[in-house]
VOGU-3710 file (C-alpha; in Angstrom, 3 decimals, decimal comma):
1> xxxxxxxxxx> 49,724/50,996/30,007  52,517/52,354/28,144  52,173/53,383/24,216  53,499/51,244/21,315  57,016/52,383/19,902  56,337/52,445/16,329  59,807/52,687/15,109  62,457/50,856/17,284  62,133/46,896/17,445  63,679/44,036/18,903
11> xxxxxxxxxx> 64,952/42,389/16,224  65,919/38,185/15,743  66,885/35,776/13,001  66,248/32,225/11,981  67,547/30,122/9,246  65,338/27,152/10,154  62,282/25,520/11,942  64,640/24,690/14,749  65,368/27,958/15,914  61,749/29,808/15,506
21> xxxxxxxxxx> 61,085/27,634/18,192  63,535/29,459/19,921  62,513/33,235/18,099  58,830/32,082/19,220  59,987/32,175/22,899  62,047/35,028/22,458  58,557/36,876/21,183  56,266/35,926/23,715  59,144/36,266/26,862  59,512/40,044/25,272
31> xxxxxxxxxx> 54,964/40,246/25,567  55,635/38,785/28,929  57,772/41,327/30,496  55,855/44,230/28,764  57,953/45,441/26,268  56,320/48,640/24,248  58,503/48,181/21,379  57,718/46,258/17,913  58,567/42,679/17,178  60,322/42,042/13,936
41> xxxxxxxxxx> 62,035/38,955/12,272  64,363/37,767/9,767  63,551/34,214/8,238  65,680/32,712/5,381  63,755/30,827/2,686  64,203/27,271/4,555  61,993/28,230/6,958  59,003/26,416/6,482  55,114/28,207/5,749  53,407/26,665/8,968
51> xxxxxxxxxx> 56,027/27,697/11,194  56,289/31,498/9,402  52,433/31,311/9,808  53,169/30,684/13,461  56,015/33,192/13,685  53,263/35,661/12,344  51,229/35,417/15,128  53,576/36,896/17,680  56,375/39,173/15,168  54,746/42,349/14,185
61> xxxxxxxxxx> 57,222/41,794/10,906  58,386/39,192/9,316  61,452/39,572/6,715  62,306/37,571/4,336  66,421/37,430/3,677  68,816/35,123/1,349  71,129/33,379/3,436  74,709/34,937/3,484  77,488/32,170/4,692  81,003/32,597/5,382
71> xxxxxxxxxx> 82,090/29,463/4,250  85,321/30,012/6,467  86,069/26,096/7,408  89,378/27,408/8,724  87,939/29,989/11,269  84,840/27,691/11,564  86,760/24,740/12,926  88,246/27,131/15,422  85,094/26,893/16,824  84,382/23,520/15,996
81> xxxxxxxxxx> 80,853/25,271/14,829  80,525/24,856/11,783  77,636/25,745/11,130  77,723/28,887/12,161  78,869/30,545/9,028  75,399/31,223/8,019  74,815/33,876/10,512  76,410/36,019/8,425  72,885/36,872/7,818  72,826/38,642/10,851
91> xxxxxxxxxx> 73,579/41,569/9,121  70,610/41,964/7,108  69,221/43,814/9,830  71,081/46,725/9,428  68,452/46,917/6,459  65,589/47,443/8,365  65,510/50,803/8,082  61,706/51,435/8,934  63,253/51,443/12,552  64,956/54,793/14,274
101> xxxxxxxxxx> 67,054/52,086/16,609  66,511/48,282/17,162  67,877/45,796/20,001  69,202/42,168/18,219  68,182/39,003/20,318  69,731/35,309/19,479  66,757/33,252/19,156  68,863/31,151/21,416  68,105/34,128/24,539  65,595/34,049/26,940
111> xxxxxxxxxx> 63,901/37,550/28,584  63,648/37,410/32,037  62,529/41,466/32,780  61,854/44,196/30,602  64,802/45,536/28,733  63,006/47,999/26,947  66,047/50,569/28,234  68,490/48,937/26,097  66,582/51,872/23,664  68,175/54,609/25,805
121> xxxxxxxxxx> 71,892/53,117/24,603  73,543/54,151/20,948  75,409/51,958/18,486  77,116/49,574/18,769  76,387/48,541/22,601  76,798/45,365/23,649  77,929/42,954/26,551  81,569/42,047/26,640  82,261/37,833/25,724  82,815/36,245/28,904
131> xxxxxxxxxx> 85,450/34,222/26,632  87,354/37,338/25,572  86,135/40,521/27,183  87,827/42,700/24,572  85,088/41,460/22,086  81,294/42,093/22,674  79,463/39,180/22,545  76,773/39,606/19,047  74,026/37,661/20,724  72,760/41,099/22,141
141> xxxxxxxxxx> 72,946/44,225/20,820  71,999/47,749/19,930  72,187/49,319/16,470  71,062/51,316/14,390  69,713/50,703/10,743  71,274/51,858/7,746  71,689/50,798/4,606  75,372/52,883/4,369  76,539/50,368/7,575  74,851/47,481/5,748
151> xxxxxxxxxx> 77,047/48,067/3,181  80,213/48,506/5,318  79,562/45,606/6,720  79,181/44,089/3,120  82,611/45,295/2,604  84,250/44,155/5,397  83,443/40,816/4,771  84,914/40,624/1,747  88,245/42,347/2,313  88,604/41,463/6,001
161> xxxxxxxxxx> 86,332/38,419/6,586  85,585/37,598/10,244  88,135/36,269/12,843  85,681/33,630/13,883  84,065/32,743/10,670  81,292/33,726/11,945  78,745/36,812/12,624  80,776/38,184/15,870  84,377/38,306/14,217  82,686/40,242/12,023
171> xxxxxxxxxx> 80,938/42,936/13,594  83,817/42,941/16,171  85,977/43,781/13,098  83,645/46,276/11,794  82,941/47,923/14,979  86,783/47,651/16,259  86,456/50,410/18,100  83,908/48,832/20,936  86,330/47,732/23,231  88,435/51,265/23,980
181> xxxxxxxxxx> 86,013/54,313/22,516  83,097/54,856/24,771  82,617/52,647/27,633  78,476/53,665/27,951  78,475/51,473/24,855  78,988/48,725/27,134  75,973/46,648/28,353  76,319/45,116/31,959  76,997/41,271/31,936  73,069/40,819/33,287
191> xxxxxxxxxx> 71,698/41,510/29,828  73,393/38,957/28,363  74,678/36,524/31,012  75,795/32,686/29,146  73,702/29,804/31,213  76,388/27,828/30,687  78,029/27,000/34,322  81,511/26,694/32,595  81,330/30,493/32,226  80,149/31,669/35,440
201> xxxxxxxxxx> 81,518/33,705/38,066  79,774/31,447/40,817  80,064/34,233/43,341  79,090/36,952/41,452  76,001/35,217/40,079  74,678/34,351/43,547  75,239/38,071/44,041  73,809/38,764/41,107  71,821/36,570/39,789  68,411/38,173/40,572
211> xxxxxxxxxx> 69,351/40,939/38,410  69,875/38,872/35,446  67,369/39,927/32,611  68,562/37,855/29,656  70,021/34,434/29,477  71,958/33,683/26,269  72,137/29,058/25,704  75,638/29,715/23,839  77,002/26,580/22,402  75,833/23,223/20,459
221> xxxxxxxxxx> 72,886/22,375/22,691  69,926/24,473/22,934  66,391/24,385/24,835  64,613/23,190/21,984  66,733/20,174/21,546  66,016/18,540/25,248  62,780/15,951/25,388  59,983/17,008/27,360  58,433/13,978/29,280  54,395/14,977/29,247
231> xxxxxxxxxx> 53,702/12,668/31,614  56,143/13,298/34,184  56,867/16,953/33,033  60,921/15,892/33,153  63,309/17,345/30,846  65,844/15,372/29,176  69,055/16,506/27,819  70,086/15,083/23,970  71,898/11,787/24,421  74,471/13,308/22,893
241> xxxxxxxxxx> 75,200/16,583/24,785  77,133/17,655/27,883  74,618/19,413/29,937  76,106/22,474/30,607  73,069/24,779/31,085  71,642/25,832/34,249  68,568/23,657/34,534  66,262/26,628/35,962  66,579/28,553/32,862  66,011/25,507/30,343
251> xxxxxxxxxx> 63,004/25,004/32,591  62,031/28,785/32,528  62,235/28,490/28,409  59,861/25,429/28,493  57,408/27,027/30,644  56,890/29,212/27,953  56,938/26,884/25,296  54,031/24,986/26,984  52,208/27,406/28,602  52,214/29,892/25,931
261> xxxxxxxxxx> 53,483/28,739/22,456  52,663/25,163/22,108  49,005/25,894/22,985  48,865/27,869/19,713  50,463/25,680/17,731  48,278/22,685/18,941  45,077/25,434/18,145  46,346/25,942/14,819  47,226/22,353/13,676  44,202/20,943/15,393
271> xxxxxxxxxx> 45,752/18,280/17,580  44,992/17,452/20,956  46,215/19,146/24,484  48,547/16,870/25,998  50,193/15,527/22,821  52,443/13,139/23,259  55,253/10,977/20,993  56,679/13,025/17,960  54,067/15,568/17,995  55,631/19,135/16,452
281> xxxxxxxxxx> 58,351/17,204/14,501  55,827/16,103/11,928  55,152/19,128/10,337  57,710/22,149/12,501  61,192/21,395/12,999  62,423/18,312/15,783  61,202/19,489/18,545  60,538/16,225/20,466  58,063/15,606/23,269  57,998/11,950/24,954
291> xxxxxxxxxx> 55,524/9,838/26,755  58,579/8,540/28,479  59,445/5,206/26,747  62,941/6,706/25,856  65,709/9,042/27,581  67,154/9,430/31,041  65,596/12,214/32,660  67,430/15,607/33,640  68,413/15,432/37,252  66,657/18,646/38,256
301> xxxxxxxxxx> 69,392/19,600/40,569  71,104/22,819/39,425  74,542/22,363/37,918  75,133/25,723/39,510  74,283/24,406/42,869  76,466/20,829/42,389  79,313/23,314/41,625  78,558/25,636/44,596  78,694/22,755/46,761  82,228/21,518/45,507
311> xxxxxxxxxx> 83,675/24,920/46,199  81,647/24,811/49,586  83,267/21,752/50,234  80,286/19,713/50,045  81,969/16,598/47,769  80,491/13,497/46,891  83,396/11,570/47,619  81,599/8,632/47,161  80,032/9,800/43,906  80,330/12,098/40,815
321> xxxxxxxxxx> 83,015/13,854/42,374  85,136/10,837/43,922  89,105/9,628/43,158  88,404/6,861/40,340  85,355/9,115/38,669  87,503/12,023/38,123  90,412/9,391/36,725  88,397/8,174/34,411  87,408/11,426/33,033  91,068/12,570/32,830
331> xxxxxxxxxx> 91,694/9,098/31,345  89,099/9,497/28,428  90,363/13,170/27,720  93,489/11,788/27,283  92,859/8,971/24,813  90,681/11,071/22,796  90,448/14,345/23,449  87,761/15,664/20,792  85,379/14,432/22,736  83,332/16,028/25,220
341> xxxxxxxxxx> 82,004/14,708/28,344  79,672/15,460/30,974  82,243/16,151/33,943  81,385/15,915/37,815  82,135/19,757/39,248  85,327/19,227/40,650  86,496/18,424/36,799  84,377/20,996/35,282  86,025/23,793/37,648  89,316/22,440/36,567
351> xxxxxxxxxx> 89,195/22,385/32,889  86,313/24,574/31,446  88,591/27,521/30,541  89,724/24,334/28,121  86,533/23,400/27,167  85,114/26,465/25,897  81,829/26,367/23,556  81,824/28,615/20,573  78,936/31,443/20,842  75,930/31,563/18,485
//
């Protein structure tokens, strides 16, 4: 077995309850793959003592930070995330100078094999945005800490602000230089490849896909915010959402969460195996498991493979993907066009360039 790295780290941040469920998975799918490098964590004050206890079981530190937020509403609503100015925060980990080098994961990523030679690469490396491959995507990356960039980047924000509103206009500003300097800085799309099926290259990922080693959920809807049916062990998307993700790696990340980090939880908080109802949202977050009174349930049917098919020419005429279905969707985009709906993959092929979700 390999030695412990004492000082490099994978590094994540979470401004709420909602999203250590996601840094918990991002811990234990690092233990999984063997990763000899520390664990470490950035939590903002609103993050609750039961789930930090939690978090403390699988970070080997835990850092407490004051919430830094944009407040760009202009840049923001470019996105139409707003919400995302608070990961300004993200750059608190330049402060974490106990560590040589570190690697930052989203807690919105999921680790699918060791990446423990993203160590090998310098700053700034990262994957290019597969919305604008000029910018590097700030969901992965390496860096180094320093208090001297921390402070740059400190700087930056306040006389240059961030393009986006958000952390990745900023470091993209910061680290301008990513896209032209030194092309070993940039990370192959594999460790960092969006779920969502809007973004994909469908012929490169069936060539590729078996290489992928992290999966990034970019956009409003995450893992943690589908219902898991305990009795029937089907996932269900929010009523709200356009299920966009690739249903294997939704599944992957609640594998995890039930084999792995629920059991823990359940341990710690005394409740039974095989909760059902509200369980966790009681005292961690909303994550929701269901008995399965309520919800549709996920068809579990890859929207990869429904969009395969369409280019295949395998269409459900009679279906999803027939004359008066797509019609109607073109019809509702018209007469309201802030709104987004799920789309059979003949209209999804045709307008997701259109339809693209912001990155956190």
């Amino acid at each position: 077995m390999a030695s412990k790295v004492e000082d490099q780290a994978f590094v994540t941040l979470v401004t709420n309850d909602k999203y250590a469920y996601g840094a918990l998975v991002v811990g234990q799918s690092l233990r999984d793959v063997g990763t000899t490098r520390q664990l470490a964590i950035l939590v903002t004050p609103q993050v609750t003592q039961p789930m930090r206890r939690q978090l403390s079981f699988m970070f080997d530190y835990i850092h407490e930070v004051n919430p830094l937020d944009s407040n760009d509403e202009a840049h923001l609503a470019l996105l139409t995330r707003p919400e995302l100015g608070i990961t300004f925060s993200k750059i608190y980990c330049w402060q974490l100078t106990q560590y040589s080098k570190c690697v930052f994961l989203d807690a919105d990523t999921l680790i699918l094999q060791n990446v423990d030679d993203l160590f090998d690469r310098e700053e700034l490396s990262a994957v290019a945005d597969a919305g604008w491959p000029d910018c590097f995507n700030s969901g992965v990356f390496v860096f180094r800490p320093s208090n001297e960039t921390y402070r740059g980047l400190l700087q930056c924000a306040v006389t240059q602000g961030s393009f986006d509103g958000g952390d990745q206009g900023l470091l993209n500003t910061f680290f301008s230089g990513w896209a032209t300097s030194d092309i070993s800085r940039h990370i192959p799309f594999v460790y960092n490849m969006t779920s969502s099926t809007s973004y994909s290259y469908l012929p490169a990922f069936v060539r590729f896909g078996n290489d992928v080693k992290i999966v990034h959920f970019i956009g409003r809807t995450k893992p943690w915010m589908f219902r898991y049916n305990t009795q029937t062990r089907v996932l269900s998307p929010p009523p709200d959402s356009s299920v966009a993700h690739d249903f294997k790696y939704v599944q992957a990340w609640w594998n995890i969460f039930l084999t792995k980090v629920m059991p823990r939880i359940e341990q710690e908080q005394s409740l039974p195996q095989g909760i059902t109802g509200i369980g966790l949202a009681d005292s961690m977050g909303e994550l929701r498991l269901s008995d399965g009174s309520e919800g549709q349930p996920w068809s579990s049917g890859s929207p990869r493979a429904s969009q395969h098919a369409w280019e295949r020419g395998q269409i459900d005429y009679q279906g999803s993907d027939s004359f008066d279905s797509i019609m109607s969707h073109i019809h509702q985009v018209i007469s309201n066009p802030n709104t987004t709906i799920a789309a059979s993959p003949s209209t999804s092929l045709s307008s997701s360039a259109d339809n693209k979700e912001a990155e956190s």
